[in-house]
N, C-alpha and C positions, 0 to 999 in steps of 0.2 A: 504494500500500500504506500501510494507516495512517489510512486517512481514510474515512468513511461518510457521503453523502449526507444530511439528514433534512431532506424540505422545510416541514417546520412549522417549523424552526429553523436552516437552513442546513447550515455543515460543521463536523465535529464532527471535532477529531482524538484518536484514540485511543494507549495503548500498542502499541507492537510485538505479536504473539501472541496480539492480541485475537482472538474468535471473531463471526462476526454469524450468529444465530440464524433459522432462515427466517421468522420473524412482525418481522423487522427490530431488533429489541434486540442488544446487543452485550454478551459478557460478558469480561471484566476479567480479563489472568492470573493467577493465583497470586499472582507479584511484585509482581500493581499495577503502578502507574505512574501519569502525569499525563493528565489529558484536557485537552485543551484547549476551552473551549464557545466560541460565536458573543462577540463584543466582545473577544477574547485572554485569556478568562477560564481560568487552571491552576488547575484542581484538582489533588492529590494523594488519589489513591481508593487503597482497598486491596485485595487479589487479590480475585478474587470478584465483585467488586461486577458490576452490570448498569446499561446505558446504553441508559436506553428509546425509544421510538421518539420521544417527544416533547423527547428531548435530557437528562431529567433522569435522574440515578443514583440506583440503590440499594446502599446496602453492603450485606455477607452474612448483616449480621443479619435485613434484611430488612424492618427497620424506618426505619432513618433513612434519609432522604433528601436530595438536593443539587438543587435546578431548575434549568432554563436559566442563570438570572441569577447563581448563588451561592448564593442563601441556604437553608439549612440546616432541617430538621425532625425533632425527636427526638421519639420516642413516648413520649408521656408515659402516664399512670394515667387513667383514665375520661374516654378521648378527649381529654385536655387535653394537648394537643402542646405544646415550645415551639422558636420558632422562630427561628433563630440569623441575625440578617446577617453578611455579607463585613463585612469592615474595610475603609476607605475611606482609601485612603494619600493623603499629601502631593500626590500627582501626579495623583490621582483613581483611579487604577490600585485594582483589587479584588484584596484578599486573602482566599479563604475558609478557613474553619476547616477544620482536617484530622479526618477520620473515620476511626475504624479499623475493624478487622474484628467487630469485637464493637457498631459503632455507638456505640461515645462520639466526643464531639465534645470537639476542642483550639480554644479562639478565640486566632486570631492577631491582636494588636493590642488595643486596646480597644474592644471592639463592643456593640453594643445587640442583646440579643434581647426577647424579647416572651415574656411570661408567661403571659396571657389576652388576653384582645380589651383591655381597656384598661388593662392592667400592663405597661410597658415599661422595665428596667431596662440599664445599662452594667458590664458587667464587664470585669477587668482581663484582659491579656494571660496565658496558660496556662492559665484558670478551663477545666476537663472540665466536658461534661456527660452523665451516660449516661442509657442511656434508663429509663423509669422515673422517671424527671426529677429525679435525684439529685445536686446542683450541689457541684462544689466549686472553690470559689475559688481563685485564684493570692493569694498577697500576698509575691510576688517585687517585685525592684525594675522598674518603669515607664520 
């Protein structure tokens, strides 16, 4: 109990109460909870969200999205997504940013997302981003 096969990506552990849909996605309850993806990677998804067959989520906005790996995609304005990395701790260990229901993205750490194909910028720990690609910075202390 708890766990769902996905052979394009291994095992995928889910929250308690999850539901798995008969075309194989799995959907998130209410409370949310952590997924755990292939390399020990936890996420923190919020209720709602959906765990596709190919291992990556969607939150309930329906927009943003988390892959396999971590990393992050917020819908941006005329197709221009951007897309958020994991933070890369000390230990190599991945921290991905927490998405909420509404699809704003929290970066834990200081992480690089990508603005366009050749704009790659670093923001501080707490910078939101919603979708619409509305950025707002942290300038807490580091």
């Amino acid at each position: 109990k708890g766990k769902v096969e996905l052979p394009s990506v291994g095992e995928i552990e889910v929250p308690e109460g999850s539901v798995v849909k008969p075309n194989g996605e799995v959907k998130v309850p209410q409370e949310g909870g952590v997924v755990t993806l292939p390399g020990d990677i936890n996420v923190n998804v919020p209720g709602g969200s959906t765990i596709k067959i190919d291992g990556s989520i969607v939150a309930p906005n329906g927009g943003t999205s988390i892959d396999k790996h971590g990393v992050v995609t917020v819908p941006g304005t005329n197709g221009q997504n951007i897309v958020v990395n994991p933070f890369i701790n000390e230990d190599k260990t991945l921290t991905v940013p927490v998405v909420d229901e509404e699809g704003n993205v929290t970066i834990q750490g200081s992480t690089e997302i990508q603005l366009s194909e050749n704009i790659k910028v670093t923001l501080p720990e707490g910078t939101i981003i919603a979708p619409g690609c509305d950025i707002t910075v942290s300038h807490g202390e580091q």
